[in-house]
N, C-alpha and C positions, 0 to 999 in steps of 0.2 A: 352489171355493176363495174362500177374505173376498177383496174389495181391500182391498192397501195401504191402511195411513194416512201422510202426514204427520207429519215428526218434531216440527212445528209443531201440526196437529190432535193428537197425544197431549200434549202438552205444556199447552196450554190446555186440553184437556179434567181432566188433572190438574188445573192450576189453578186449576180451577171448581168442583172435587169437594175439594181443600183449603180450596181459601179460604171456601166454603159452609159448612164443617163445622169449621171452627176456626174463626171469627168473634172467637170469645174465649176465652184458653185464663187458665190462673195458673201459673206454673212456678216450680220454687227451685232453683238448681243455685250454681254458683261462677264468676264472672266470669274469661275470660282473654282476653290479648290484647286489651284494654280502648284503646281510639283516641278520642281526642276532637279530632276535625277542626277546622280552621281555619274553616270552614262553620257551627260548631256542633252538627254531629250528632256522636251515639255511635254507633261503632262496636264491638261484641266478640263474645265465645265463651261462652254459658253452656254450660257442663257438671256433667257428673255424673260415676262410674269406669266407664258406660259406652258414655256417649254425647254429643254437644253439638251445639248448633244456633248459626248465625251470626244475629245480634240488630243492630237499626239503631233507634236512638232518635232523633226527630229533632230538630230545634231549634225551641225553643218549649213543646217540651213535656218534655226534661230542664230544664227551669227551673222545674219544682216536684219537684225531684230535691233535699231536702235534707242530702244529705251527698258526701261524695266518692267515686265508685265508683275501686275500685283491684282490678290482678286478684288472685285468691286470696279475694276476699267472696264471701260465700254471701250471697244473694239471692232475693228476691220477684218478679218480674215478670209484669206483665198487659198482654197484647197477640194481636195477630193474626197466624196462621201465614200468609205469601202466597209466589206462586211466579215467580220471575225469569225467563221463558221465555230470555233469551238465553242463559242459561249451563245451565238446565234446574234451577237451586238452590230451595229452599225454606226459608225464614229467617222470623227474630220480630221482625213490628213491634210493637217494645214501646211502650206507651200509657202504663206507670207502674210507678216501682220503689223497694223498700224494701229495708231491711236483713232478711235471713230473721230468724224470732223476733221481728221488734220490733212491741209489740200483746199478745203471747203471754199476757204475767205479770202485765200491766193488767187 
């Protein structure tokens, strides 16, 4: 019979096999639950009809963010999938975002 693992060893081993293999992803989905902290970072939910991931933008770098995210925009974003071992989550640190389409018809 295998030994056990640690809920901790599968969790980083996820981790390692996430964040190795998304380094950089581009996704377009629709912003919700859109939070812009007192801290400066964004907080929110890109989706899709069916499915959404939790997104953390930080500060400094939504400051070449030229327009205002509101939820219900459809969106561009490029960023890195990583994994939160305390709560066992996997979320988008987003690097940079556009409006979806803008670029398209230029």
């Amino acid at each position: 019979m295998e030994k056990a693992i640690s809920v901790s060893e599968l969790t980083n081993y996820i981790k390692r096999v996430i964040e190795e293999n998304f380094e950089q992803v581009r996704i377009i989905g629709e912003i919700s639950n859109f939070k812009a902290h007192a801290s400066g970072h964004w907080y929110f939910t890109l989706k899709d009809k069916n499915a959404q991931i939790s997104c953390t933008m930080w500060k400094g770098l939504n400051n070449y963010v030229f327009f205002t995210p509101q939820d219900g925009m459809q969106i561009v974003v490029t960023g890195k999938v990583t994994v939160y071992p305390p709560r066992g989550n996997y979320q988008l640190d987003v690097k940079s975002m556009k409006p979806a389409g803008e670029g398209e018809l230029q």
